[in-house]
C-alpha positions in Angstrom: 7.1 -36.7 -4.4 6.6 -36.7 -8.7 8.6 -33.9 -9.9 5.5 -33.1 -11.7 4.1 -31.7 -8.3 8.1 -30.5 -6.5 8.3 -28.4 -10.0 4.8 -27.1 -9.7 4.9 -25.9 -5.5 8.2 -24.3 -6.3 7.1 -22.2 -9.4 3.8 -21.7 -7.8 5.6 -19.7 -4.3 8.4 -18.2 -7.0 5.8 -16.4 -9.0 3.6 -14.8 -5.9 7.4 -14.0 -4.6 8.1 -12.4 -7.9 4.3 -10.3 -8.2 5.3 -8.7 -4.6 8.7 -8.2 -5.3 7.8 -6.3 -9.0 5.4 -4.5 -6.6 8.0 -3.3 -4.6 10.4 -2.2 -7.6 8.0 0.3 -9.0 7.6 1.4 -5.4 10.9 2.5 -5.0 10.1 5.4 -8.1 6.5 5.9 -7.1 8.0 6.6 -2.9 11.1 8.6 -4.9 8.7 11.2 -7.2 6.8 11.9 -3.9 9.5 12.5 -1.6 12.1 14.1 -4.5 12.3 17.7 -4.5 10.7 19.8 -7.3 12.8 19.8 -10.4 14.5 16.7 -10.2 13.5 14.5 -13.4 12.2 11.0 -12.2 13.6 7.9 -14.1 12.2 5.0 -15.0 14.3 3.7 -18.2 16.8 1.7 -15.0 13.2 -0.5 -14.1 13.4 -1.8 -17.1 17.3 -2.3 -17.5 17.5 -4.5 -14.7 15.1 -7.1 -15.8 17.1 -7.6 -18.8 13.9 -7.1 -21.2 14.8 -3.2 -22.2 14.0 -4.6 -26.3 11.3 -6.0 -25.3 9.6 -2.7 -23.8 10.8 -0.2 -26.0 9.3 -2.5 -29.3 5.8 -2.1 -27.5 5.8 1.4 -25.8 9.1 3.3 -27.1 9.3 6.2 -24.5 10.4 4.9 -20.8 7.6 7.3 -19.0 5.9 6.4 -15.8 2.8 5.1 -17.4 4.5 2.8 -19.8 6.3 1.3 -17.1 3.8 0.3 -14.8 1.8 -0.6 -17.2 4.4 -2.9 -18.9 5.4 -4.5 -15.5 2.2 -4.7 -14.0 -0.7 -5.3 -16.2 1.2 -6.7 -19.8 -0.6 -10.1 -20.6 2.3 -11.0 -22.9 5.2 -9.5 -20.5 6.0 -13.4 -18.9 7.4 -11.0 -16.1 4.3 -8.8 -15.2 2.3 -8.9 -12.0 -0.5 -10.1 -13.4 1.5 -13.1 -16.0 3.3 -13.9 -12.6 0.0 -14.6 -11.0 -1.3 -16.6 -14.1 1.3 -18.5 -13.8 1.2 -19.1 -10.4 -2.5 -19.7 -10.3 -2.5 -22.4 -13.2 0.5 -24.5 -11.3 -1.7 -24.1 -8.3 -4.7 -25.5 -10.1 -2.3 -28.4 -11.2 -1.6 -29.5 -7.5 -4.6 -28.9 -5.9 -4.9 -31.9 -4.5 -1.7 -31.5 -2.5 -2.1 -27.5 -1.1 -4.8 -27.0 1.5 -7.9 -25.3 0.0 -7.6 -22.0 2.0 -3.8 -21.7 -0.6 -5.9 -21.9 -3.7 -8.7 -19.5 -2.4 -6.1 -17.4 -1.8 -4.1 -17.3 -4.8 -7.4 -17.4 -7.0 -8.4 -14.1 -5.0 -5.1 -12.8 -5.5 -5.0 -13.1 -9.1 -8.9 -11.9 -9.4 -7.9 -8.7 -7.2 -5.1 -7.7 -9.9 -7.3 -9.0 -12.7 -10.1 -6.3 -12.0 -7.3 -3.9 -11.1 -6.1 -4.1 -14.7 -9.7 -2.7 -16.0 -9.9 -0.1 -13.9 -10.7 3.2 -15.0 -9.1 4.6 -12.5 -6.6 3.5 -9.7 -4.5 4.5 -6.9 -1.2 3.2 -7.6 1.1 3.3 -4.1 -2.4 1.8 -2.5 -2.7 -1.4 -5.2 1.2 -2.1 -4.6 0.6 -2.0 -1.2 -1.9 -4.5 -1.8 -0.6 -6.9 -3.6 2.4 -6.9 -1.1 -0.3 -7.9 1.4 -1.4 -10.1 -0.7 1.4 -12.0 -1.1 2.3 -12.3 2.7 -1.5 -13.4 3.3 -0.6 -16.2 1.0 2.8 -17.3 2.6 0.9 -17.0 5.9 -2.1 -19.3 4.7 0.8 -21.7 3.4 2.6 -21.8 6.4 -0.5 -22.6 8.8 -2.3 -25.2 6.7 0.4 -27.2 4.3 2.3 -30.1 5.6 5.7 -28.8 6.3 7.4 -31.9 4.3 9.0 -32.2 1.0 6.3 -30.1 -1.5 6.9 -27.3 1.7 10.5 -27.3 1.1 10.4 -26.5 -2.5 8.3 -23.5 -2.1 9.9 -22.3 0.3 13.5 -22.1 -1.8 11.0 -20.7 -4.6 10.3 -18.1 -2.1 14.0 -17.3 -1.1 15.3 -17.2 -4.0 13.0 -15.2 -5.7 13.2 -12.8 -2.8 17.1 -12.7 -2.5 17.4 -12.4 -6.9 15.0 -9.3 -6.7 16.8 -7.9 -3.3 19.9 -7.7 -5.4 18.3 -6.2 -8.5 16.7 -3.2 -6.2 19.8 -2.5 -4.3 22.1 -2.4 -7.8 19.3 0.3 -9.3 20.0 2.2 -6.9 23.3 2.2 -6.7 24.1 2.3 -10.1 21.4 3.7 -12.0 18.9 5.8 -10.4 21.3 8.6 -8.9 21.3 11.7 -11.7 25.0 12.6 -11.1 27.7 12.4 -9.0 27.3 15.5 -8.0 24.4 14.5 -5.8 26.4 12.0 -3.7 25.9 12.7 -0.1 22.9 15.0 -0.6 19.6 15.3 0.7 18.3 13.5 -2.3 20.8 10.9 -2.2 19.6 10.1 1.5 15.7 10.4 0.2 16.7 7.5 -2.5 18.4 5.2 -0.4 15.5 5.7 2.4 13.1 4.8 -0.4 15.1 1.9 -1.0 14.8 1.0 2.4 11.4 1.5 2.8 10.7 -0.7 -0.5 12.0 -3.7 1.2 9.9 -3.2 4.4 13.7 -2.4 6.1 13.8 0.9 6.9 12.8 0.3 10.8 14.7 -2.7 11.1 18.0 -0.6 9.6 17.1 2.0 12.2 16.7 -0.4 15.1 20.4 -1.9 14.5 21.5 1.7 15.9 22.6 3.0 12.7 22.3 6.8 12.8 23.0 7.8 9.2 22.1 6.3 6.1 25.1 5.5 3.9 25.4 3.2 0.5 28.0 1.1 2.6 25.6 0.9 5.4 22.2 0.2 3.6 24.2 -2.2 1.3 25.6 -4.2 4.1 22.2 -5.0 5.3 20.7 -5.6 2.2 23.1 -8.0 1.4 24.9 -9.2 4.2 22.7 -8.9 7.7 22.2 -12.4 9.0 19.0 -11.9 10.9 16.7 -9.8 8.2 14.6 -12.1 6.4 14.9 -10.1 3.2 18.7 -9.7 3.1 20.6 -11.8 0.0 22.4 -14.0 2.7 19.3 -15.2 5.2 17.8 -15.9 2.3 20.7 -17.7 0.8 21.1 -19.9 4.2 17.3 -20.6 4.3 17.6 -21.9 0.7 19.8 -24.3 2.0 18.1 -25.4 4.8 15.4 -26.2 2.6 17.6 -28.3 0.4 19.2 -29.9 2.7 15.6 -30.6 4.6 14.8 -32.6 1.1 17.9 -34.8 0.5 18.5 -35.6 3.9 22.4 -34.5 3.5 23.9 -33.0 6.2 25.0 -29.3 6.2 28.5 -28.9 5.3 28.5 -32.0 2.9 26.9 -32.4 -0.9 25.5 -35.3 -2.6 24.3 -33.3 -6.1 26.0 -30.4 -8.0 22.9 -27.9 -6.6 23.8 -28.7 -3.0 27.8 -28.0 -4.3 26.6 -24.6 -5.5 24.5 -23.5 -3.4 26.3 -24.2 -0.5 30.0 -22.4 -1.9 27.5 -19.4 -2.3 26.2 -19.2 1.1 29.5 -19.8 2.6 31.0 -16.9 0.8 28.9 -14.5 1.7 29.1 -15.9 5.2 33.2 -15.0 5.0 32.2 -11.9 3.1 33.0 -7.9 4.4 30.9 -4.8 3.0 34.6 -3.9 2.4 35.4 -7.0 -0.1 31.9 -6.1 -1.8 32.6 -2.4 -2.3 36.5 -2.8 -3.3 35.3 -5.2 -6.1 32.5 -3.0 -7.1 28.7 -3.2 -5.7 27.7 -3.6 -9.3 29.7 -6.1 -10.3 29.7 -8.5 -6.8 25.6 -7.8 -7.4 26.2 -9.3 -10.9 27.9 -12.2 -10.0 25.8 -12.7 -7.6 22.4 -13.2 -10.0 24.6 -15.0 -12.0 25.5 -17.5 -9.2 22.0 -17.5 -8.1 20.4 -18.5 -11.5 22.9 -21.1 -11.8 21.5 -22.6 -8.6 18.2 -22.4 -9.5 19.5 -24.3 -13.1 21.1 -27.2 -11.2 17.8 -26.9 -9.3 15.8 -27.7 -11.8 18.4 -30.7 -13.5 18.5 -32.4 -10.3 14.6 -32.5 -9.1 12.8 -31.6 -12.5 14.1 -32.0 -15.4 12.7 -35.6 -17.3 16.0 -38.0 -17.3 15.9 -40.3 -20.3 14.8 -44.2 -19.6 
């Protein structure tokens, strides 16, 4: 397969991962100012924190308030990271392969980006129903993919697009929680502290499957051990870490447990760490800082990603 085409699948499944995931980051508020009781001041400011672009917003709208957030994340043209950029994006490296993706992906993604388009004009709109939306969206899309694509290489590629996207952003919605979002310490162990994390859970589509592991009570250790560690839920940091591999592994034709390139290597000291890993190593170190590292070691894979299958080598 050109590189040209591996580069294109992978950014193309990346970017719809990334539009439902942003979806479900302003979700978590939106679920949170509904469900907190009266008084409590929503924030927004720790949205922005996390994606690293906090200059960036406050140049173009100054105050963090609900509208400037949504707006910023959702419908900024220039934003590179907004719902509807991430759906340029991925529509345009779509359009580049179309003669490799079945015709029902492109309808789909060209629908996709038309629905958030028109949404973006809107005079008015319902926000927790267009986020619901576009999360349905996005799994129409994987679903379309996954019944009319030949599962070979170009398959592969988008689907460690997919998983990584997913596990980056699983990390980044557990740590603003955890770190941010809570007003004071004083609410630890309250009725709004179990609201937040239930919104948490509910953002990630996990709330039923946390309950059906026979967990009675919603704790941070609890919620963050799923999140990050469970084995079996396909949003959690490490299934999506060991379906990454897979993937990789599916493409070079090594076999698991050995490496042939330095993305292989990483990738697979990654997932076998958080295979050995206990809640109680993560929150001893610090859920904030093992959720750090952890983005850290997950853009380095996608780096040595991209050297290995994409990146022009000289003649």
């Amino acid at each position: 397969m050109l590189s040209r085409v591996a580069d294109s699948i992978y950014w193309m499944n990346r970017y719809v991962e990334r539009a439902e995931n942003i979806a479900r980051f302003i979700d978590v508020n939106l679920n949170l100012s509904l469900d907190s009781p009266i008084g409590v001041v929503q924030q927004w400011e720790p949205l922005i924190r996390t994606t690293g672009d906090l200059a960036i917003f406050q140049e173009k709208y100054g105050e963090a308030t609900a509208d400037n957030v949504i707006r910023f994340l959702t419908f900024d043209r220039t934003y590179p990271n907004s719902i509807i950029s991430c759906l340029n994006a991925a529509r345009e490296n779509a359009r580049s392969v179309r003669e490799i993706i079945s015709s029902e992906m492109w309808q789909q993604i060209n629908a996709f980006y038309h629905f958030v388009n028109d949404a973006a004009v809107a005079d008015r709109l319902d926000f927790p129903t267009f986020f619901s939306e576009v999360k349905l969206a996005s799994h129409l899309f994987a679903g379309v993919a996954s019944a009319t694509m030949t599962h070979s290489e170009g398959w592969h590629f988008g689907l460690m697009g997919r998983w990584l996207e997913r596990a980056d952003k699983t990390s980044r919605i557990v740590d603003v929680k955890y770190f941010i979002l809570l007003p004071s310490i004083r609410d630890v162990g309250t009725t709004l502290d179990q609201l937040q994390w239930m919104a948490l859970l509910r953002s990630a589509s996990a709330y039923e499957m946390y309950r059906k592991r026979g967990v009675h009570r919603i704790t941070p250790t609890s919620v963050a051990e799923f999140l990050v560690l469970d084995r079996e839920f396909p949003r959690s940091i490490r299934y999506c870490i060991r379906q990454t591999e897979r993937s990789l592994h599916q493409i070079t034709g090594t076999p698991e447990g050995a490496w042939n390139t330095s993305v292989e290597r990483s990738l697979g000291k990654l997932r076998s760490d958080l295979d050995y890993l206990t809640i109680e190593d993560v929150m001893e170190s610090g859920l904030h800082e093992f959720l750090d590292s952890l983005q850290q070691r997950m853009n380095d894979v996608g780096i040595r990603l991209s050297e290995t299958f994409f990146a022009v080598q000289p003649v």
